[in-house]
N, C-alpha and C positions, 0 to 999 in steps of 0.2 A: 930701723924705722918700722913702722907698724904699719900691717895691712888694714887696707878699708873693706867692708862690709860688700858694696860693688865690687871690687875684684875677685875675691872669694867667689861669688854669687856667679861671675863671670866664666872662672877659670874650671866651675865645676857642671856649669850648663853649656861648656865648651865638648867639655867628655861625654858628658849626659843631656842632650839637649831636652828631653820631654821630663826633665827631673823639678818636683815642686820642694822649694828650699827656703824654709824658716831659719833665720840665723838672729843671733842676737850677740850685743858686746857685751859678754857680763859685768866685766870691769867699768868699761867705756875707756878703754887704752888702746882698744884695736889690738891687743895681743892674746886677749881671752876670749873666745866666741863659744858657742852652745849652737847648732844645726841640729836641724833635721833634714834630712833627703828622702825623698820620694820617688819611685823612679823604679819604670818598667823594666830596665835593662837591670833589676837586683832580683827578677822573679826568678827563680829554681838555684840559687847562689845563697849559702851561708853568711850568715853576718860579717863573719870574718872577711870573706870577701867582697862582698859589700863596701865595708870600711875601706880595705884597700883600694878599690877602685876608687872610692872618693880620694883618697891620699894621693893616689896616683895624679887627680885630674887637677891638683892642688903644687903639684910637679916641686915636690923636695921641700916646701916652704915649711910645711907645720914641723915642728922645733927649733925654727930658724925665725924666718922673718913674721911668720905665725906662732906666738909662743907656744899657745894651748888652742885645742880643740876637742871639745867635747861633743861625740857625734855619736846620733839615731838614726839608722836607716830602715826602710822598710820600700817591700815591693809593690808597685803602684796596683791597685786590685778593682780596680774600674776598666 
């Protein structure tokens, strides 16, 4: 079953609460999304970890109930 665009949006402003999140269904299947994260808690962290941390707050889903996810992170600079 395919994840909705709310839960995503939920599960990663759960880890990150002050995180700003553009997401989109590429497909419109709910199993291909495209994000961006924003989000203070990624300032002095390499992208690499960055991305994990999203993954993490996404708790095991993407390859699973999330097929694909295409993600940009950057550290919030306000």
């Amino acid at each position: 079953m395919p994840m909705n665009a709310d839960e995503i949006e939920r599960l990663i402003k759960d880890a990150l609460p002050d995180a700003r999140i553009e997401l989109k269904d590429l497909r419109g299947d709910g199993d291909h999304y495209q994000a961006h994260v924003v989000s203070s808690a990624f300032t002095g962290r390499t992208r690499v970890q960055q991305h994990q941390m999203v993954y993490a707050a996404l708790q095991g889903r993407v390859g699973g109930v999330l097929h694909a996810l295409a993600l940009t992170t950057s550290a919030q600079t306000e």
